[in-house]
N, CA, C and O atoms as a Tripos MOL2 file, in Angstrom:
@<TRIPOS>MOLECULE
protein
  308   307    77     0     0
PROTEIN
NO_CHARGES

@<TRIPOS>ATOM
      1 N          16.9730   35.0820  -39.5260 N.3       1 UNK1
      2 CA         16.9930   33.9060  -40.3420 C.3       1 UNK1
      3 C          15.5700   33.6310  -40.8000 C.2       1 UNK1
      4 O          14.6520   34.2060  -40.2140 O.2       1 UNK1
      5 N          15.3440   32.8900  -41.6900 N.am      2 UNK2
      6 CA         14.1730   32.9100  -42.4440 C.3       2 UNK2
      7 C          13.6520   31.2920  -42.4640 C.2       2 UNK2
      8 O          14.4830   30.4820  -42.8770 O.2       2 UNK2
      9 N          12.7140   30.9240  -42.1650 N.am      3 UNK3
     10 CA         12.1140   29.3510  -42.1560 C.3       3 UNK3
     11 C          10.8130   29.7820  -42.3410 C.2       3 UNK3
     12 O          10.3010   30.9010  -42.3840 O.2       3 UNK3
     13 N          10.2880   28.3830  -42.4630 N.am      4 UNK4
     14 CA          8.8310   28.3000  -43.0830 C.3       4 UNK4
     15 C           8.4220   27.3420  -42.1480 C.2       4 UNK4
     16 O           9.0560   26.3410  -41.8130 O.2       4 UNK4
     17 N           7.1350   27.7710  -41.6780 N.am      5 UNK5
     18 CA          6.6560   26.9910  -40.6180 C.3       5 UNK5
     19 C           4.9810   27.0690  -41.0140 C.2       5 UNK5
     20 O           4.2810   28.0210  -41.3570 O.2       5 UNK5
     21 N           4.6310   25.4000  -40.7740 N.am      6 UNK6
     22 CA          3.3960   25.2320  -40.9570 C.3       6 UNK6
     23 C           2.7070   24.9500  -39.7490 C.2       6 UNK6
     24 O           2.9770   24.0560  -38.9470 O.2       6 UNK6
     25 N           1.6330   25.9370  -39.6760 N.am      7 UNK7
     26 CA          1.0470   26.2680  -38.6440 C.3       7 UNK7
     27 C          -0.8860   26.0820  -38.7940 C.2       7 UNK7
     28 O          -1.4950   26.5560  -39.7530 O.2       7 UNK7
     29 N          -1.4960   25.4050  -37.7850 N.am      8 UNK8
     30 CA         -2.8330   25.1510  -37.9690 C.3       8 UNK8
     31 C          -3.5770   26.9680  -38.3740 C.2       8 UNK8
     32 O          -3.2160   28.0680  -37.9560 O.2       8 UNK8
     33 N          -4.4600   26.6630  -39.1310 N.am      9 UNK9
     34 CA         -5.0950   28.1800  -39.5710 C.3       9 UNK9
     35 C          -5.8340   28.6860  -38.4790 C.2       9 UNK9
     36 O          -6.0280   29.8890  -38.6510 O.2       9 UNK9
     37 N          -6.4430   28.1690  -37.1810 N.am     10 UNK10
     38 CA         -7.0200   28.8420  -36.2300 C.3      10 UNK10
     39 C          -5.8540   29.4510  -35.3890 C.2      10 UNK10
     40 O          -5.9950   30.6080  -34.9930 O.2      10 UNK10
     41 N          -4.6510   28.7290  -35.0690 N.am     11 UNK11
     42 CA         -3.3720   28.9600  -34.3000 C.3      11 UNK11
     43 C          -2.9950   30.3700  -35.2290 C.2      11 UNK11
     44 O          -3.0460   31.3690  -34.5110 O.2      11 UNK11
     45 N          -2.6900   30.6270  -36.4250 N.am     12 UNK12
     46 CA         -1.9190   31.4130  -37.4570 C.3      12 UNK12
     47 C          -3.0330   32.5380  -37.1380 C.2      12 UNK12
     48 O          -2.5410   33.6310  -36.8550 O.2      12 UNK12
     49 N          -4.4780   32.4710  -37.1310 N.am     13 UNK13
     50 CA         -5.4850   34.0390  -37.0760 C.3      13 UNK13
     51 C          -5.1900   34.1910  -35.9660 C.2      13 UNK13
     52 O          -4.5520   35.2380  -35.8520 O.2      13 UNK13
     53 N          -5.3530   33.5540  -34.8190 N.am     14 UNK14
     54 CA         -5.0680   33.9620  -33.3710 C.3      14 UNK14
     55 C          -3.5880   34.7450  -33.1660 C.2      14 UNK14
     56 O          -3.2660   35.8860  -32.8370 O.2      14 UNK14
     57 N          -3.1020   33.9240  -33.4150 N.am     15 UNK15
     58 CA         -1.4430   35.0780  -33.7190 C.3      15 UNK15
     59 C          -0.9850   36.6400  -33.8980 C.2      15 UNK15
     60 O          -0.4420   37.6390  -33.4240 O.2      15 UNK15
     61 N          -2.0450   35.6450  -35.5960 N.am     16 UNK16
     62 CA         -1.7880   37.7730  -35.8200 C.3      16 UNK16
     63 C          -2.7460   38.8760  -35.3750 C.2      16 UNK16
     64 O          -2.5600   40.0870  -35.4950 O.2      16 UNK16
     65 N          -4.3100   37.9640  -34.5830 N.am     17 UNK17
     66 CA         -4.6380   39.1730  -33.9820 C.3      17 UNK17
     67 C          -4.1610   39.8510  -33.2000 C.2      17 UNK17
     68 O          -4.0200   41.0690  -33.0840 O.2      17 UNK17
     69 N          -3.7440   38.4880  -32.2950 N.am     18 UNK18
     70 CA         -2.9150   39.0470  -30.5260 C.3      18 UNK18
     71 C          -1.5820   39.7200  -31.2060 C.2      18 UNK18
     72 O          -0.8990   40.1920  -30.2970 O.2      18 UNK18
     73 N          -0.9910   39.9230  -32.4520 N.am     19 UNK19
     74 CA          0.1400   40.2780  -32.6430 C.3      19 UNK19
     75 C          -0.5530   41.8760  -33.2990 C.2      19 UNK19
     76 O           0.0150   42.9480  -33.0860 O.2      19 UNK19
     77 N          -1.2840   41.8100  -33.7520 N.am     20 UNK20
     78 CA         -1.9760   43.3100  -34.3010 C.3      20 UNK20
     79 C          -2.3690   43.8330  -33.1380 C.2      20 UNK20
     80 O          -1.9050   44.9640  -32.9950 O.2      20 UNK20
     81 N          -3.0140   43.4850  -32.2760 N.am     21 UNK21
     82 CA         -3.3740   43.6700  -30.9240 C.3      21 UNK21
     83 C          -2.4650   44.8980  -30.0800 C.2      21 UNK21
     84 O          -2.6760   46.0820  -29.8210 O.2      21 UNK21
     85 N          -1.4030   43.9810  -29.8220 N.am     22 UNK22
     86 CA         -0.2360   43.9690  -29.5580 C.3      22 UNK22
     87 C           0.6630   45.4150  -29.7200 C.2      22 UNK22
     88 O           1.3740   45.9650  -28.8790 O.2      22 UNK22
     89 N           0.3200   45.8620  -31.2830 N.am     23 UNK23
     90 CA          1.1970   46.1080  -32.2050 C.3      23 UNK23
     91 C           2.5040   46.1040  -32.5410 C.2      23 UNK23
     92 O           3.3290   46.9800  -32.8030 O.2      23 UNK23
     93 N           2.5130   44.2680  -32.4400 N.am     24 UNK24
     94 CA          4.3120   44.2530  -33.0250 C.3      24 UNK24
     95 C           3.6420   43.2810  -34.3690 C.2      24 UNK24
     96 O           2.5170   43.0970  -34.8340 O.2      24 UNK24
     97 N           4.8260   42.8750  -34.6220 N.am     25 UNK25
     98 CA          4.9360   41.8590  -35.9710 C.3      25 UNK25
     99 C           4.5080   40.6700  -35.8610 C.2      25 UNK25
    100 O           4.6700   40.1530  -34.7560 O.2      25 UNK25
    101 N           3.9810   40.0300  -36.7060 N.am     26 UNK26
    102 CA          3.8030   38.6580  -36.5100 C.3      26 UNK26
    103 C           5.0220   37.8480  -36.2350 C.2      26 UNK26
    104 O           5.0300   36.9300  -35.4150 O.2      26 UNK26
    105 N           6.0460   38.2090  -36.9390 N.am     27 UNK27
    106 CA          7.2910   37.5990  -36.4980 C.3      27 UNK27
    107 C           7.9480   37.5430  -35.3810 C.2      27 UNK27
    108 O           8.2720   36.4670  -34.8770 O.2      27 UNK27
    109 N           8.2840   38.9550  -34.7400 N.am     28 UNK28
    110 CA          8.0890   39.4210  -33.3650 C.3      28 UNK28
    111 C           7.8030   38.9390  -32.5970 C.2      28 UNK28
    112 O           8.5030   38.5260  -31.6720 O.2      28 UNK28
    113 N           5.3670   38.7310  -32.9170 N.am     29 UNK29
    114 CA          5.2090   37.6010  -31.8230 C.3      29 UNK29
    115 C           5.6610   36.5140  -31.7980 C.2      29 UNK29
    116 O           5.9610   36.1260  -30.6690 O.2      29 UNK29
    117 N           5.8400   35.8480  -32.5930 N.am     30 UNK30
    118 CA          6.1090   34.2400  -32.9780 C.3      30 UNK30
    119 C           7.6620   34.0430  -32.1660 C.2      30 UNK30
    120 O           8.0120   32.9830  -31.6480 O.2      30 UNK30
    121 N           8.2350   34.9220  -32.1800 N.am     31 UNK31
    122 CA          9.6930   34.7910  -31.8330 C.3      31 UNK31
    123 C           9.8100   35.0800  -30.3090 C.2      31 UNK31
    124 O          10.7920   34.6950  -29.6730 O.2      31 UNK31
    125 N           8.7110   35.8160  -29.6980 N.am     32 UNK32
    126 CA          8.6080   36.3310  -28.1000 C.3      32 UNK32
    127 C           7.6910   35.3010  -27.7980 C.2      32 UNK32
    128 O           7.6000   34.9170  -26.6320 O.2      32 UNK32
    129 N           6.9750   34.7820  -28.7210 N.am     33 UNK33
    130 CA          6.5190   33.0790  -27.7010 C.3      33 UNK33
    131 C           7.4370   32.2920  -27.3720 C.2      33 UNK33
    132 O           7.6710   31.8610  -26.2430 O.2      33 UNK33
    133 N           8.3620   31.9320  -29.0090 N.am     34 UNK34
    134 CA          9.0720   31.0690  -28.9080 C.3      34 UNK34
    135 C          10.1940   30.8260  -27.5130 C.2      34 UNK34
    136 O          10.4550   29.8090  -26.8710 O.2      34 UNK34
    137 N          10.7450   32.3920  -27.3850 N.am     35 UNK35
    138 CA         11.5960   32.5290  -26.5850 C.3      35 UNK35
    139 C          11.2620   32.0110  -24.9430 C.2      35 UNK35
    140 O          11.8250   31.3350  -24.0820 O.2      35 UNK35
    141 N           9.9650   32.7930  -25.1020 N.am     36 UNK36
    142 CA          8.7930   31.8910  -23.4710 C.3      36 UNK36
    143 C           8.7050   30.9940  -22.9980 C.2      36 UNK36
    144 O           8.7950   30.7940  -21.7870 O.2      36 UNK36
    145 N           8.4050   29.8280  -24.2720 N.am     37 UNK37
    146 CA          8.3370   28.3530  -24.2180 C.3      37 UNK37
    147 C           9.4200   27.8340  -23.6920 C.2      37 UNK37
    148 O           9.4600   27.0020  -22.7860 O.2      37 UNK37
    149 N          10.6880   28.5280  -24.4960 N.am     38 UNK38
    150 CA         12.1760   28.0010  -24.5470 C.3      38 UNK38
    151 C          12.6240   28.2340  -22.5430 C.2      38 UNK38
    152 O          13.0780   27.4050  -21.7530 O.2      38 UNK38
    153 N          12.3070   29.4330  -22.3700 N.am     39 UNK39
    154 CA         12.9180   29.6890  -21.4990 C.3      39 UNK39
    155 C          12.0600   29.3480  -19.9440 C.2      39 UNK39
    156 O          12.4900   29.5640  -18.8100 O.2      39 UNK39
    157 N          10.6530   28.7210  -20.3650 N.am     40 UNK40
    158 CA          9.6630   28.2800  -18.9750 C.3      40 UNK40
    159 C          10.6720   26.3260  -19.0590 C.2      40 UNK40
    160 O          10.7610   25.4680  -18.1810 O.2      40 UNK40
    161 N          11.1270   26.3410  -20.2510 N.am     41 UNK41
    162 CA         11.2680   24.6850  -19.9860 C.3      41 UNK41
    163 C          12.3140   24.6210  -19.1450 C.2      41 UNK41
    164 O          12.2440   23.7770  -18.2510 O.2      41 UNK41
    165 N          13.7440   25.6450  -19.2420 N.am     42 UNK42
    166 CA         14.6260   25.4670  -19.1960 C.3      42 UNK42
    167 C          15.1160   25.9320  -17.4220 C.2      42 UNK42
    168 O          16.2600   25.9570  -16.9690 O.2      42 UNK42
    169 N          13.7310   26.2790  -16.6560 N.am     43 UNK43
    170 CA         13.3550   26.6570  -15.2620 C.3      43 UNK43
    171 C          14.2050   25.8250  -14.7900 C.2      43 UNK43
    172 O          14.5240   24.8310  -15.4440 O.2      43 UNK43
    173 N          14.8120   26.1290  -13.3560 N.am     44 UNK44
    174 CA         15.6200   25.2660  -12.6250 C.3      44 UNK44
    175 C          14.6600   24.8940  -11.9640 C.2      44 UNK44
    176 O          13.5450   25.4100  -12.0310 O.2      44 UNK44
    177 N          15.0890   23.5960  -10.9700 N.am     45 UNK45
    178 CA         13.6030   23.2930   -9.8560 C.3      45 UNK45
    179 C          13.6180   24.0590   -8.7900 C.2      45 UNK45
    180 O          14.7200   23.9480   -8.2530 O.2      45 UNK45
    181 N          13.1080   24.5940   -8.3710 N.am     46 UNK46
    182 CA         13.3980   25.0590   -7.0240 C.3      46 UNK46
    183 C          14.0510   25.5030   -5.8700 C.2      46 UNK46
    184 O          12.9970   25.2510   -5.2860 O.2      46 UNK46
    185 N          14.5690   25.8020   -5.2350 N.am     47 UNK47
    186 CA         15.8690   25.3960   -4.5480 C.3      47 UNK47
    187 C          15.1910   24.7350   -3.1490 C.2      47 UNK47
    188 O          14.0040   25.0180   -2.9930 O.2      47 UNK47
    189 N          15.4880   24.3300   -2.6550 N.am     48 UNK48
    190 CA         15.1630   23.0740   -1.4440 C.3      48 UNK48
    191 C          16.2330   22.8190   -0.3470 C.2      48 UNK48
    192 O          17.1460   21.9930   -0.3500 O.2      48 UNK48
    193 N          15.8140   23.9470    0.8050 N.am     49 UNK49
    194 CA         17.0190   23.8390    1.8050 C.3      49 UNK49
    195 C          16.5460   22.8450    2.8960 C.2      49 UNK49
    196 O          15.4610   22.8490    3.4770 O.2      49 UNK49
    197 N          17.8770   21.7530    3.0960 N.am     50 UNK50
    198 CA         17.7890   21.0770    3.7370 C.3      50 UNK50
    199 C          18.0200   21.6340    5.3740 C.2      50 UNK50
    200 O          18.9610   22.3940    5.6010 O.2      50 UNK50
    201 N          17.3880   21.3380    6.1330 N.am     51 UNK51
    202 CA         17.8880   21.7420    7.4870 C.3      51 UNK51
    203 C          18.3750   20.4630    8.2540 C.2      51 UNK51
    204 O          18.0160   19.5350    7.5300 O.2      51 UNK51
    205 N          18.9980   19.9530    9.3300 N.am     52 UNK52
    206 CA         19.7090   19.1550    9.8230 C.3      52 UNK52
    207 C          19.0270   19.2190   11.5190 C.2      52 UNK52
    208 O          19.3430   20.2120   12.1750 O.2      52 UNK52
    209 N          18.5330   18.6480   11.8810 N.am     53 UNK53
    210 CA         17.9420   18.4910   13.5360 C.3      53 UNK53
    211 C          18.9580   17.7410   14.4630 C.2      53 UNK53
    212 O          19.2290   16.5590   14.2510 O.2      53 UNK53
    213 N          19.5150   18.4450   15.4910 N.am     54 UNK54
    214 CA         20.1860   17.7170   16.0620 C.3      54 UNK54
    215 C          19.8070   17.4990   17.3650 C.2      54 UNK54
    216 O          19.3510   18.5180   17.8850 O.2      54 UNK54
    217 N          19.8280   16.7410   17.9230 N.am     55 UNK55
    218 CA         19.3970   15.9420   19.2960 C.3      55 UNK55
    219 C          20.3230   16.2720   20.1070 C.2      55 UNK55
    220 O          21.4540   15.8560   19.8560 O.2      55 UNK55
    221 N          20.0870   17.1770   21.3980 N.am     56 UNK56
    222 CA         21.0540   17.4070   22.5120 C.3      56 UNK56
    223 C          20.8280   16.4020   23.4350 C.2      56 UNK56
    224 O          19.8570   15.6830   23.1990 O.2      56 UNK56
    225 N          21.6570   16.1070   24.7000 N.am     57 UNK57
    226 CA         21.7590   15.1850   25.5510 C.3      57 UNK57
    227 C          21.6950   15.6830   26.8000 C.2      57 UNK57
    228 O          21.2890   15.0260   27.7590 O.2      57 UNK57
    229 N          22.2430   17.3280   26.8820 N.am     58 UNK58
    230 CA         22.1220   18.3550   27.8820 C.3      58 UNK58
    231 C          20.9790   19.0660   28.2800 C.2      58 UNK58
    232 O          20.5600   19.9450   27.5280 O.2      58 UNK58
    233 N          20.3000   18.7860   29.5360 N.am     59 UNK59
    234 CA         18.9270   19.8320   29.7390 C.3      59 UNK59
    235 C          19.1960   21.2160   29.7170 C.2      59 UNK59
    236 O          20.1930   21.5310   30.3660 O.2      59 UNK59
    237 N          18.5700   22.1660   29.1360 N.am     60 UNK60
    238 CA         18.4230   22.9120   28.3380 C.3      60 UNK60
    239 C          18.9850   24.5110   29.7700 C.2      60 UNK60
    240 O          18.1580   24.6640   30.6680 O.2      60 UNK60
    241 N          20.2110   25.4320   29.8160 N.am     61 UNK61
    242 CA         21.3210   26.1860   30.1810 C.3      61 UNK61
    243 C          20.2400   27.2850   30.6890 C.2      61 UNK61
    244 O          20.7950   28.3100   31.0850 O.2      61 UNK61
    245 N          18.8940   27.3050   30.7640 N.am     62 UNK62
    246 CA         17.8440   28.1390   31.1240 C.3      62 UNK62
    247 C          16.7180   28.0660   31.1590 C.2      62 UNK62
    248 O          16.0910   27.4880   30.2710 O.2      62 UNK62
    249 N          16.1380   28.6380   32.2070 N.am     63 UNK63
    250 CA         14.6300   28.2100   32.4710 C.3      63 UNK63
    251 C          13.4940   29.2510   31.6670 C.2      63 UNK63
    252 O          13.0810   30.3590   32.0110 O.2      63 UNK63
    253 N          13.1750   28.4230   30.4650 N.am     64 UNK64
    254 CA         12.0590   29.1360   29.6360 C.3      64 UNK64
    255 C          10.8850   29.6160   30.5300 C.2      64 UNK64
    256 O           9.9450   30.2390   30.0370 O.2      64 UNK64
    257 N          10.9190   29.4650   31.2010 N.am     65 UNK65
    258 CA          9.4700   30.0690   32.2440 C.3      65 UNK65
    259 C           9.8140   31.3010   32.8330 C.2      65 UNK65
    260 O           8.9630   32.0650   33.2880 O.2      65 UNK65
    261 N          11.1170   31.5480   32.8480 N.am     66 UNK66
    262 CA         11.8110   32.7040   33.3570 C.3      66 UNK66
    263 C          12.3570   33.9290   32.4140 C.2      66 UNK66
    264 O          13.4240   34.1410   31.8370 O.2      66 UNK66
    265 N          11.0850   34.6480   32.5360 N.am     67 UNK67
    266 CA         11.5240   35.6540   31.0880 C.3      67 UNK67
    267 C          12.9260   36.7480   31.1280 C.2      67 UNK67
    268 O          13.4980   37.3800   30.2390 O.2      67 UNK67
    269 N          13.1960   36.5910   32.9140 N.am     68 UNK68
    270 CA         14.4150   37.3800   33.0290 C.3      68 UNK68
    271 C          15.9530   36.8600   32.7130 C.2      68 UNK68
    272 O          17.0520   37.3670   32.4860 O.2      68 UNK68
    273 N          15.2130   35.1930   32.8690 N.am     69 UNK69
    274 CA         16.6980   34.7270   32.5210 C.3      69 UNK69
    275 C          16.9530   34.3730   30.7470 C.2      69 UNK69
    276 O          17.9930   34.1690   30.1210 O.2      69 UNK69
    277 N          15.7360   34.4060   30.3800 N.am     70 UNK70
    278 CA         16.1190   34.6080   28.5520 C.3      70 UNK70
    279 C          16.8620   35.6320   28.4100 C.2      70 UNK70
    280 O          18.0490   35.6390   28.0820 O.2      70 UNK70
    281 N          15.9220   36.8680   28.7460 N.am     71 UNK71
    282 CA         16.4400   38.2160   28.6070 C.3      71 UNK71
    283 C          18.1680   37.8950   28.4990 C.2      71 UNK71
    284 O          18.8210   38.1050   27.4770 O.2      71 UNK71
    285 N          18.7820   37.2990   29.8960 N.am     72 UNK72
    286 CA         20.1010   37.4270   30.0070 C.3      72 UNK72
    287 C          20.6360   36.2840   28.9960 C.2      72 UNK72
    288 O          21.7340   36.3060   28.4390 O.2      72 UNK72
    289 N          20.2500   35.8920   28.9460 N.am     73 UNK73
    290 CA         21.0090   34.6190   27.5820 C.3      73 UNK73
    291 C          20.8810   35.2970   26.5520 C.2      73 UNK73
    292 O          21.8330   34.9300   25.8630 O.2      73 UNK73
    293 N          20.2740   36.1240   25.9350 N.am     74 UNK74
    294 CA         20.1940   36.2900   24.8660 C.3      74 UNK74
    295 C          20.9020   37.1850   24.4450 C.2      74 UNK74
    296 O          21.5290   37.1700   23.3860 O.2      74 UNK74
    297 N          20.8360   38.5550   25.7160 N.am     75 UNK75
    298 CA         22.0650   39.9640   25.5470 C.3      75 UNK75
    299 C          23.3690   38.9330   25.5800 C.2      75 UNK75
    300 O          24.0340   38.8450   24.5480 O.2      75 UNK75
    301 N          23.7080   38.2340   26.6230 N.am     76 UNK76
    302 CA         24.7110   37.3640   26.1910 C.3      76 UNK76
    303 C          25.3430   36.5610   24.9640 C.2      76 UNK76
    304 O          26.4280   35.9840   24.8840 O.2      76 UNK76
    305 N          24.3400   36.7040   24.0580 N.am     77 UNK77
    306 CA         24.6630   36.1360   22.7600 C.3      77 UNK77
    307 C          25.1780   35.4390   21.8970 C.2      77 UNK77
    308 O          24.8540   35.5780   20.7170 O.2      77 UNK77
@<TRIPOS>BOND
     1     1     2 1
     2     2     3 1
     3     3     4 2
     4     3     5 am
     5     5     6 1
     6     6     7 1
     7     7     8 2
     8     7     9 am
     9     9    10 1
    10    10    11 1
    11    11    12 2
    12    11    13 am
    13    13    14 1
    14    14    15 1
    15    15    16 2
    16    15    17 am
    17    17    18 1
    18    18    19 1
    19    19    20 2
    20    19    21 am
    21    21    22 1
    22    22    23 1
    23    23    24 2
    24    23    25 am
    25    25    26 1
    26    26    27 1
    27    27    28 2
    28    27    29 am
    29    29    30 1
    30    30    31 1
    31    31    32 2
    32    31    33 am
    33    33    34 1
    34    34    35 1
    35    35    36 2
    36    35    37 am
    37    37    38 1
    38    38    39 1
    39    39    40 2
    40    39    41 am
    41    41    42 1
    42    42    43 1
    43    43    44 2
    44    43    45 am
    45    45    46 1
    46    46    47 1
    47    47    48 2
    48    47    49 am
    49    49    50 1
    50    50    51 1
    51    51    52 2
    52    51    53 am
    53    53    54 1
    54    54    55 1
    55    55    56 2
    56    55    57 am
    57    57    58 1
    58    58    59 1
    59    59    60 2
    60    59    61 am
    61    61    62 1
    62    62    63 1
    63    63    64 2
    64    63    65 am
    65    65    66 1
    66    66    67 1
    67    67    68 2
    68    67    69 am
    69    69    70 1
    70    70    71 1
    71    71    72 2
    72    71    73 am
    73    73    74 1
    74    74    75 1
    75    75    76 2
    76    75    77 am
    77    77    78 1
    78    78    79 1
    79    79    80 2
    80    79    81 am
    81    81    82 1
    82    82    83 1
    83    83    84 2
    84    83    85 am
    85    85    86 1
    86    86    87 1
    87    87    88 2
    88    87    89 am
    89    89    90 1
    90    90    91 1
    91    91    92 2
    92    91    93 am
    93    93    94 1
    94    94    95 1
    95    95    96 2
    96    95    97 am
    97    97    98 1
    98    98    99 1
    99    99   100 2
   100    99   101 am
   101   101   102 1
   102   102   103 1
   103   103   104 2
   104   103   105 am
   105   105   106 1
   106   106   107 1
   107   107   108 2
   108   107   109 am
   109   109   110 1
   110   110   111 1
   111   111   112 2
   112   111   113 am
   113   113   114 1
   114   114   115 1
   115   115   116 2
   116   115   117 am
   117   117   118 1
   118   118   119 1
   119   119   120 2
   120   119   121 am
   121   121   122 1
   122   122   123 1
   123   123   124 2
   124   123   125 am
   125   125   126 1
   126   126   127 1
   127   127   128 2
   128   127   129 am
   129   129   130 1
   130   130   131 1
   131   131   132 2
   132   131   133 am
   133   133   134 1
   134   134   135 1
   135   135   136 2
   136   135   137 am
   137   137   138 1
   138   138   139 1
   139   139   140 2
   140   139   141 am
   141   141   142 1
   142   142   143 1
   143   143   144 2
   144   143   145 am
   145   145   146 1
   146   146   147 1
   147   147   148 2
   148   147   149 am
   149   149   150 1
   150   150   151 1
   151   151   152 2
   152   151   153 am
   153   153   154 1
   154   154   155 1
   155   155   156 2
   156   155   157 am
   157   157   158 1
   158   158   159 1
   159   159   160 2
   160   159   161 am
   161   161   162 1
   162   162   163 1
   163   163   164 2
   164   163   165 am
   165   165   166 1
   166   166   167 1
   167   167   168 2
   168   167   169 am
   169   169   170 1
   170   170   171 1
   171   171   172 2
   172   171   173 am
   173   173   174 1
   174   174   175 1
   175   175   176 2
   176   175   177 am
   177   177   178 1
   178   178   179 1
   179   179   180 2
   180   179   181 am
   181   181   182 1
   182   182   183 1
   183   183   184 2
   184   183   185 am
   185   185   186 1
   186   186   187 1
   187   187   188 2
   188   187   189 am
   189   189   190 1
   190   190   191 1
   191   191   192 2
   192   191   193 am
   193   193   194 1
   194   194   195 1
   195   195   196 2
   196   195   197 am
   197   197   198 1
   198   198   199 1
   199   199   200 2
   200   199   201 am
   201   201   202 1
   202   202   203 1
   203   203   204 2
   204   203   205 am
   205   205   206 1
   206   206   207 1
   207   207   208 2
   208   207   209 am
   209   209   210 1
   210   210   211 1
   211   211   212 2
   212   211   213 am
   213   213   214 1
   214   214   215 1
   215   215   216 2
   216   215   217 am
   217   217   218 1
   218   218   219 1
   219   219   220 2
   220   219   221 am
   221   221   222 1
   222   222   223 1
   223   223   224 2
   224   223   225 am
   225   225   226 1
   226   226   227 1
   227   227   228 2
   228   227   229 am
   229   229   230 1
   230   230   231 1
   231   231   232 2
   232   231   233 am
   233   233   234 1
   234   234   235 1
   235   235   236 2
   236   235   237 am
   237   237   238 1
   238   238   239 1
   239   239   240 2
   240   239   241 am
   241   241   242 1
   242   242   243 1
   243   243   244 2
   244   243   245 am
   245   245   246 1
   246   246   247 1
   247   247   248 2
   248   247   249 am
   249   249   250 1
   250   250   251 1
   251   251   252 2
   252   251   253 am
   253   253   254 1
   254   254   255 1
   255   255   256 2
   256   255   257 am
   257   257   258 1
   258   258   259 1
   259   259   260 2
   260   259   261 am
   261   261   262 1
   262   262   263 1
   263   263   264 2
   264   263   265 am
   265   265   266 1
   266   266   267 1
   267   267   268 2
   268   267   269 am
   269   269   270 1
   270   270   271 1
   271   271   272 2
   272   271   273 am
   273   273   274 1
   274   274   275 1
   275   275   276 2
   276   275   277 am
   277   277   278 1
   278   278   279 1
   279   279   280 2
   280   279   281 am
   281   281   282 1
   282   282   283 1
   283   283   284 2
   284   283   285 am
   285   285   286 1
   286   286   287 1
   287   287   288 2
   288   287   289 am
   289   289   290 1
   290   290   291 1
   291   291   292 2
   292   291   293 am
   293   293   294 1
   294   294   295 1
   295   295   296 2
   296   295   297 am
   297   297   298 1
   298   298   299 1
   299   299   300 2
   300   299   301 am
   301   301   302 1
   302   302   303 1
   303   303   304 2
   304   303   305 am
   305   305   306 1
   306   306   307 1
   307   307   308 2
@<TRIPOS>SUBSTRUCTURE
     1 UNK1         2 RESIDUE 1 A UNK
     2 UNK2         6 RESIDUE 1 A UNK
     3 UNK3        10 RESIDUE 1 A UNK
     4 UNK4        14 RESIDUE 1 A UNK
     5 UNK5        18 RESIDUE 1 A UNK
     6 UNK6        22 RESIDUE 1 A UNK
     7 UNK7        26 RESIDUE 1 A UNK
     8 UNK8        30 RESIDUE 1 A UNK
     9 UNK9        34 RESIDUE 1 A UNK
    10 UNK10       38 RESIDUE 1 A UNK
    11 UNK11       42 RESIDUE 1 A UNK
    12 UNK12       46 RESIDUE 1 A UNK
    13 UNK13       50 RESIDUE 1 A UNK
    14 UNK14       54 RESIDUE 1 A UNK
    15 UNK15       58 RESIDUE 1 A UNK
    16 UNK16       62 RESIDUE 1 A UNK
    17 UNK17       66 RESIDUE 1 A UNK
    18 UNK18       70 RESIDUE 1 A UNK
    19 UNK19       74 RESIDUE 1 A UNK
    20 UNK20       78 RESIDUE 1 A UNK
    21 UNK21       82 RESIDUE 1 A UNK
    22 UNK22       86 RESIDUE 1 A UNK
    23 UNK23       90 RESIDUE 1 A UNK
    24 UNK24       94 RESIDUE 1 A UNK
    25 UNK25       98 RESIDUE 1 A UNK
    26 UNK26      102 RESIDUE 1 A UNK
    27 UNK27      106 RESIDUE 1 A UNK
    28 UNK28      110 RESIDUE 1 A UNK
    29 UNK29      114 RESIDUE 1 A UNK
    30 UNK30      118 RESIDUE 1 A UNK
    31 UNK31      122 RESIDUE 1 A UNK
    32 UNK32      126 RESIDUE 1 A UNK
    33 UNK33      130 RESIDUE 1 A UNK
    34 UNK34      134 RESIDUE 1 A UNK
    35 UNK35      138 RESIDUE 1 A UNK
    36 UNK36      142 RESIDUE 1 A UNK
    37 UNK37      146 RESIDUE 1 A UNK
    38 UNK38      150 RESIDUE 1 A UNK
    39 UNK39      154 RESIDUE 1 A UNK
    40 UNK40      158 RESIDUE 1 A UNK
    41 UNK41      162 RESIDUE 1 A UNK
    42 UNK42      166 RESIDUE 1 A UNK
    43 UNK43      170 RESIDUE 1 A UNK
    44 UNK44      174 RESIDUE 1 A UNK
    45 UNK45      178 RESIDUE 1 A UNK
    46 UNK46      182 RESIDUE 1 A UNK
    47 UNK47      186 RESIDUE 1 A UNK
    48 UNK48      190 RESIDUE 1 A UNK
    49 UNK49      194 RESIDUE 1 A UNK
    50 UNK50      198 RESIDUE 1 A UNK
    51 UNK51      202 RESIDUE 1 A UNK
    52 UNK52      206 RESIDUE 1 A UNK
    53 UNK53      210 RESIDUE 1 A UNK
    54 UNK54      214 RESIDUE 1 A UNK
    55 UNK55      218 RESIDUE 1 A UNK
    56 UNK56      222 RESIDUE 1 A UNK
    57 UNK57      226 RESIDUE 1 A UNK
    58 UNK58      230 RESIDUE 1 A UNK
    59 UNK59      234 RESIDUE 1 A UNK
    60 UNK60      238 RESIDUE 1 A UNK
    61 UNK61      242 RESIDUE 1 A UNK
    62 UNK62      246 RESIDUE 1 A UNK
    63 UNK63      250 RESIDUE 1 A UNK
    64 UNK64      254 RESIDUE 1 A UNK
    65 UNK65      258 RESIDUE 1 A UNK
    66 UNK66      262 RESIDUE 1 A UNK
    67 UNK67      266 RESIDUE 1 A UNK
    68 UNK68      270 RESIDUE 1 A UNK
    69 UNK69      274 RESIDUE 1 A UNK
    70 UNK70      278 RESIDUE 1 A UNK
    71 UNK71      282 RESIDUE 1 A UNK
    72 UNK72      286 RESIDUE 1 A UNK
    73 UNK73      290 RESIDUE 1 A UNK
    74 UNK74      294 RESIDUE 1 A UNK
    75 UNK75      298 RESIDUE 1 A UNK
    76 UNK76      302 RESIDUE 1 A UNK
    77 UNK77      306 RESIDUE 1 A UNK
């Protein structure tokens, strides 16, 4: 499609150097920025996992000081 776009004259030389540069088209570049811009806005946020802490009431089924009895809790699985 074809439009006319007015563009500052330092923005328009910079263009077509980095687009001669480049060696694609001025159009090309103009259209692989555009697409950049389009597609950095349209970023999702983040993803953000919630974790949930829960508070036991029970003292704890093994003695952490006892590396033999982890051992067995843990093959136990």
């Amino acid at each position: 499609m074809k439009t006319t776009l007015n563009l500052n004259d330092e923005v328009l030389r910079r263009s077509k150097d980095c687009a001669a540069r480049t060696g694609v088209t001025l159009t090309r570049f103009v259209d692989d920025a555009l697409r950049a811009k389009i597609a950095a806005s349209q970023q999702r946020p983040a993803f953000r996992l919630a974790l949930r802490t829960v508070r036991g009431t029970r003292p704890p089924n093994v003695d952490i000081t006892d590396r033999d009895a982890l051992y067995d809790v843990i093959d136990r699985g």
